[in-house]
C-alpha positions as CSV (number, residue, x, y, z in Angstrom):
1,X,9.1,-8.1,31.3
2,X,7.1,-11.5,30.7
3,X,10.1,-14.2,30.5
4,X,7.1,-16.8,28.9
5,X,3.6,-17.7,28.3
6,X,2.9,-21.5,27.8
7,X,0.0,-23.2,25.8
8,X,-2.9,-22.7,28.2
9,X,-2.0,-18.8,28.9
10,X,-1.9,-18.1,25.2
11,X,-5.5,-19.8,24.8
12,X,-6.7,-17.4,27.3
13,X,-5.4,-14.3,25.4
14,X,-6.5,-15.6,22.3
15,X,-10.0,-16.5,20.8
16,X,-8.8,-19.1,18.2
17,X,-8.5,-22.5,18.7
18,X,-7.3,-25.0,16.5
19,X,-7.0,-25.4,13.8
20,X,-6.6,-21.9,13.8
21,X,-4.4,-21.3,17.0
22,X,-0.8,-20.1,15.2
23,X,0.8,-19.4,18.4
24,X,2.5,-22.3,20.5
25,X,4.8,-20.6,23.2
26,X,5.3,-16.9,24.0
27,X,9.5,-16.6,24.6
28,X,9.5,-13.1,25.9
29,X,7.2,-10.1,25.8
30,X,7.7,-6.5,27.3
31,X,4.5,-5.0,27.8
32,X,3.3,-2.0,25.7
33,X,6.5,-2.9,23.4
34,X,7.5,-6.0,22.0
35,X,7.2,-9.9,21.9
36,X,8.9,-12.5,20.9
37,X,6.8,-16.0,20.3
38,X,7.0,-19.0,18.5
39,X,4.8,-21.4,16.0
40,X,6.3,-24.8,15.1
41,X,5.3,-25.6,11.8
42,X,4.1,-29.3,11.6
43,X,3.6,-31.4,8.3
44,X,0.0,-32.7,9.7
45,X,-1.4,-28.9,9.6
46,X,-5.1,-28.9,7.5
47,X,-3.6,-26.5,5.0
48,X,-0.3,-28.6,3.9
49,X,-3.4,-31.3,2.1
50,X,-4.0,-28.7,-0.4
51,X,-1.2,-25.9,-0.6
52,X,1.4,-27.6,-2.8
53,X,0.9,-31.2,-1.3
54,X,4.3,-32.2,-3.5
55,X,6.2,-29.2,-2.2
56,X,4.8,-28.2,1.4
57,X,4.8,-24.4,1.8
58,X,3.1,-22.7,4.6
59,X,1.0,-19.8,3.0
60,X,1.7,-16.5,3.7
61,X,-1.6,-15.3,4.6
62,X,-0.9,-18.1,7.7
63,X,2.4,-16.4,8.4
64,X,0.5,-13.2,8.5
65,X,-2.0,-14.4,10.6
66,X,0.2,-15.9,13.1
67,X,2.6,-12.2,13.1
68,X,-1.1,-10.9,14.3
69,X,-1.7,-13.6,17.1
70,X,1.0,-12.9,18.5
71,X,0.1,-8.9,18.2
72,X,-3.1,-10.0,20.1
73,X,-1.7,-11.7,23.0
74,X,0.7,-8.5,23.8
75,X,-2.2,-6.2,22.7
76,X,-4.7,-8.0,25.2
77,X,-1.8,-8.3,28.2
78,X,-0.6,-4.8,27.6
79,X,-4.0,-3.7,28.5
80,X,-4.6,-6.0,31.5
81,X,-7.7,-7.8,29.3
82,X,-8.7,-10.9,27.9
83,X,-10.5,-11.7,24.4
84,X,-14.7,-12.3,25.3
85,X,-17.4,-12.6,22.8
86,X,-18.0,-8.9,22.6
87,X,-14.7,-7.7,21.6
88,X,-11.4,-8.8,19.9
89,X,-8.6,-7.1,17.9
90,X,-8.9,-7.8,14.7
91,X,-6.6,-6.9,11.6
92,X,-7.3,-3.6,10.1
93,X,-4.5,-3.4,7.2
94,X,-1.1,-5.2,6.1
95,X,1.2,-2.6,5.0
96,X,4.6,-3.5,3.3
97,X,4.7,-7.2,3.3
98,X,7.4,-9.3,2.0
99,X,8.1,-12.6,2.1
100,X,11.7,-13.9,2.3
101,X,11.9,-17.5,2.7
102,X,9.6,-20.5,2.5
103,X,8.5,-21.7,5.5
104,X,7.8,-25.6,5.8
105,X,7.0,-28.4,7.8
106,X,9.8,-28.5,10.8
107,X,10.6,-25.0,10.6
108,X,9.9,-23.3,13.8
109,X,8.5,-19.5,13.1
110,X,9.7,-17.2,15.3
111,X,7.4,-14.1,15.6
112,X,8.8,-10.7,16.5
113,X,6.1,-7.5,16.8
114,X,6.7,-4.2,18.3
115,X,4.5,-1.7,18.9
116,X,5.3,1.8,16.8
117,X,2.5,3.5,18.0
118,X,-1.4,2.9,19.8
119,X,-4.0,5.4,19.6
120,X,-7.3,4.9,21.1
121,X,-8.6,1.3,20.0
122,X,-5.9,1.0,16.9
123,X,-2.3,-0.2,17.2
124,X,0.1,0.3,13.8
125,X,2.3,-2.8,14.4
126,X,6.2,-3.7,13.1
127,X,6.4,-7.4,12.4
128,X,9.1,-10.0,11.3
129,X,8.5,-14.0,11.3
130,X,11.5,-15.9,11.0
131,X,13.2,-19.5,10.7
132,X,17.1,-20.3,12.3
133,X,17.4,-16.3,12.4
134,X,16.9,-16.1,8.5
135,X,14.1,-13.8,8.0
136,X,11.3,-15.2,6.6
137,X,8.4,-12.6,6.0
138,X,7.9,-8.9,7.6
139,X,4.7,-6.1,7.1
140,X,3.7,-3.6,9.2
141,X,0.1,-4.6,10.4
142,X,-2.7,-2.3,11.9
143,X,-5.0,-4.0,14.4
144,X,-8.2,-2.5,15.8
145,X,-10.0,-3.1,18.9
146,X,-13.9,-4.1,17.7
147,X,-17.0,-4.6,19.6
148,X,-18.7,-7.5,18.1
């Protein structure tokens, strides 16, 4: 069991940098299982300028995206590895998503995935986002393991 993974961890399991970087603290994570991270959601993100500047929403592809960070940093530390310019886990599908709740500027996104299953390079993913224990989006996601 991993009690918690600060900024500068994360950023070494994880290619993407900002603006792109979705993850902001890793809470718990129990290797070949589950984690448990964290995104807080700030009004000064690139993407609140043009998604519904009146009425700040963060889009759901973004809360998608972040479910699948955080599915990267317990793919790559499950396997004892670290992202390099050769290969990364990248989304393969997005099975089953809902979203629940609008997420906005000072909500803090808690990310829950769990591992249902990892064959060979592809992992079939359980994931739920949500905001003060309200739940906020789920899907089931499929990530694969690419040379690039």
């Amino acid at each position: 069991m991993i009690d918690s993974m600060e900024i500068k961890e994360i950023m070494e399991h994880l290619p993407h940098r900002y603006p792109f970087l979705l993850v902001d603290r890793v809470v718990s994570m129990e290797l070949g299982k589950r984690i448990h991270a964290y995104k807080n959601v700030s009004f000064n993100e690139p993407h609140f300028t043009g998604h519904f500047p009146h009425h700040p929403v963060m889009p759901g592809v973004l809360i998608m995206e972040a479910l699948a960070q955080a599915a990267g940093i317990l793919a790559f530390k499950t396997a004892g590895e670290k992202p390099t310019p050769g290969s990364l886990f990248m989304f393969a599908g997005i099975d089953d998503a809902r979203f629940k709740r609008q997420v906005m500027p000072g909500d803090q996104l808690h990310l829950h995935v769990e591992i249902e299953r990892w064959m060979r390079n592809v992992l079939k993913l359980k994931a739920e986002a949500r905001v003060d224990g309200e739940l906020a989006a789920e899907a089931r996601l499929i990530c694969a393991k690419k040379d690039v």
